[in-house]
C-alpha positions as CSV (number, residue, x, y, z in Angstrom):
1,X,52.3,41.4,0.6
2,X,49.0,41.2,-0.3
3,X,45.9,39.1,1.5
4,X,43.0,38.4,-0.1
5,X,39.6,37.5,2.6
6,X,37.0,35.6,1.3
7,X,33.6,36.0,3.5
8,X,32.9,32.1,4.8
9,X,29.8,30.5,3.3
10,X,26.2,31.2,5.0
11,X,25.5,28.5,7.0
12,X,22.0,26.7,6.1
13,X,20.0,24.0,7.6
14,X,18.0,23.3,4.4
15,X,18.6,20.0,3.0
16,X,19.8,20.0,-0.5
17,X,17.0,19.1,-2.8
18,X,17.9,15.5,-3.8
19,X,15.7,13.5,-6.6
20,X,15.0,10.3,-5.5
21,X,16.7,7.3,-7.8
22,X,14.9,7.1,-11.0
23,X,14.9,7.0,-14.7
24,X,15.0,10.2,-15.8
25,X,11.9,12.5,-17.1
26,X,12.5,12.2,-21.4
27,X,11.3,8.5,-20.7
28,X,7.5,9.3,-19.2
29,X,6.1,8.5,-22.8
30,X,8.0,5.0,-22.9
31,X,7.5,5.0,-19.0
32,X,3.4,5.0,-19.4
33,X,3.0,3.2,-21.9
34,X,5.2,0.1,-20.4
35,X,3.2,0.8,-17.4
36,X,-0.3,-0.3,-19.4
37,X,1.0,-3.4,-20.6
38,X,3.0,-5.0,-18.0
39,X,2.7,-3.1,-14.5
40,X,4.5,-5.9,-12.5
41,X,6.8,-6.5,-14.8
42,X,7.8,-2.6,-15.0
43,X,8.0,-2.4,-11.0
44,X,9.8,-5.3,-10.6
45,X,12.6,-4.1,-13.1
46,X,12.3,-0.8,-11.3
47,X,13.6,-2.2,-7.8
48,X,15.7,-4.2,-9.4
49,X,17.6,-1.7,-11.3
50,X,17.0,1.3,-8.9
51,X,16.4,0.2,-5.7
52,X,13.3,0.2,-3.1
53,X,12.3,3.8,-3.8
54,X,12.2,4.7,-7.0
55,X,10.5,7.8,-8.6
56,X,9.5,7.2,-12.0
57,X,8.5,9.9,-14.7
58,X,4.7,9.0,-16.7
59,X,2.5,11.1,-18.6
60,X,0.5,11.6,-16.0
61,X,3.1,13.3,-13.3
62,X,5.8,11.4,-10.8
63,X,5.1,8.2,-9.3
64,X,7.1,7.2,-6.5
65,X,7.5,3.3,-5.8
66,X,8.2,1.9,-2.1
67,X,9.0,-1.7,-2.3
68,X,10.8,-2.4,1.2
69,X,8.1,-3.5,4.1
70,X,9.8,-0.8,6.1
71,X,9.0,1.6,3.7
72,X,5.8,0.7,3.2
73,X,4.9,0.2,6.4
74,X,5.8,3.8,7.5
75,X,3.9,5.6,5.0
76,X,0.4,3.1,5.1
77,X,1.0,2.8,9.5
78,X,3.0,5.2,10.9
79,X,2.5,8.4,8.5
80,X,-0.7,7.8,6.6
81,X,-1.6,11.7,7.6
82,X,1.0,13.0,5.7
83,X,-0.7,11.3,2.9
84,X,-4.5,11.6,1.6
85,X,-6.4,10.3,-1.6
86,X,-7.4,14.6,-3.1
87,X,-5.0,14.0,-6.4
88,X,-6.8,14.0,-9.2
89,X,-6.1,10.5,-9.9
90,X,-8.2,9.2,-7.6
91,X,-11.1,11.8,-8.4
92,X,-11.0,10.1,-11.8
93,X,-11.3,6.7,-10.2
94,X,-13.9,7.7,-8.2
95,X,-16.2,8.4,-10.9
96,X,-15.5,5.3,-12.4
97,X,-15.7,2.8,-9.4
98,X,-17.4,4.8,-6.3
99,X,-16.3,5.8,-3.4
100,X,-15.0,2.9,-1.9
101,X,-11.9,2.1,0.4
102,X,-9.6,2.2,-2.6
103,X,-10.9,5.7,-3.3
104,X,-12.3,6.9,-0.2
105,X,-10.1,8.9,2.9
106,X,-10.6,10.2,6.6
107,X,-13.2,9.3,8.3
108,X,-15.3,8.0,5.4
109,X,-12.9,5.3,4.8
110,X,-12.6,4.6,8.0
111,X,-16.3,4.0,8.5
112,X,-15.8,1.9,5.8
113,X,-12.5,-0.3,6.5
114,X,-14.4,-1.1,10.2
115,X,-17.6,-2.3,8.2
116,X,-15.6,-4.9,6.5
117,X,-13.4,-6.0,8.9
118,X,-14.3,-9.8,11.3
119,X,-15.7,-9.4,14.2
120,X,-12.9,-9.5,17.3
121,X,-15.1,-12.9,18.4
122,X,-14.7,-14.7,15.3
123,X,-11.1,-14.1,14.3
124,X,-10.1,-14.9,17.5
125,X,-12.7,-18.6,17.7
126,X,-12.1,-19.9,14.0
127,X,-8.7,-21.3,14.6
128,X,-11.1,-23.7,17.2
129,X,-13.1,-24.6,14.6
130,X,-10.6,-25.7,12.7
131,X,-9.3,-28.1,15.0
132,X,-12.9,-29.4,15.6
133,X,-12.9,-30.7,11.7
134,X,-9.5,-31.8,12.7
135,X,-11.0,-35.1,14.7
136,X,-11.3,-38.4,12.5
137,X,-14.9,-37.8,12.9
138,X,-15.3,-34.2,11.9
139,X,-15.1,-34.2,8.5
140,X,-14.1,-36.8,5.6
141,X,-13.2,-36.1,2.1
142,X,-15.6,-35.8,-0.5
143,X,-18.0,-34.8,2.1
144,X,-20.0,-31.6,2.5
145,X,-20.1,-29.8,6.1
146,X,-22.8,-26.8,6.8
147,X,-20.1,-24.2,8.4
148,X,-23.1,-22.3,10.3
149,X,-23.3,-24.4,13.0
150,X,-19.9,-24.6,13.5
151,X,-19.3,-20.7,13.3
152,X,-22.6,-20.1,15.7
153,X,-20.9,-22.4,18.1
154,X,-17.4,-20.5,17.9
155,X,-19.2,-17.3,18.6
156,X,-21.0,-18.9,21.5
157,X,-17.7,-19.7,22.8
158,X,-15.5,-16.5,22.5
């Protein structure tokens, strides 16, 4: 009687490569050019047909598409090193619209995103203001108010 042995399989803790869900790569021509004249539309057929990641073939290289908050959330919040802005896309658009936050990364765009955002004193005091024009004799219809009084005192009070 004869036995046969077969040597077991290595053992590997690689993950499989896996593509993400997706059209598939012979429609990046038709891809791109839907993309130019209806973006939303394209997206929102996207997550519908595919889900909320989708990786999408263009002429210009993959685009993967995150449409759940979660998603989102984990690679603008909780990852955004693992991410940065040096792909040539956005060296194109920074020749054509500056360096600005859309464009900009580190600790340039940092800089930058503190510049623009409200003071801690005046987020926290408009909601007060509010309730000021609130009062029967705060403000009327049809009536022009000057804001900068009201914002000066707000700031006063935080």
């Amino acid at each position: 009687m004869a036995t046969t042995t077969t040597s077991p399989r290595p053992v590997t803790h690689e993950r499989p490569a896996t593509r993400l869900p997706g059209p598939p790569w012979r429609t990046a021509v038709g891809n791109t050019v839907r993309f130019l004249r209806d973006a939303l539309g394209v997206s929102v057929a996207m997550r519908e047909r595919y889900g909320d990641v989708v990786s999408v073939p263009t002429l210009v290289g993959m685009m993967t598409m995150i449409f759940h908050p979660d998603g989102v959330r984990r690679v603008l919040q909780e990852n955004h090193t693992n991410y940065n802005k040096d792909i040539p896309d956005y060296h194109i658009l920074s020749l054509l619209i500056g360096k600005g936050l859309v464009t900009n990364d580190g600790a340039s765009w940092l800089q930058q995103r503190r510049l623009i955002q409200p003071l801690p004193s005046v987020r926290t005091s408009f909601p007060r203001v509010l309730d000021g024009w609130s009062h029967p004799h705060g403000i009327s219809p049809g009536l022009m108010r000057d804001c900068a009084p009201d914002r000066a005192r707000a700031c006063r009070r935080a």
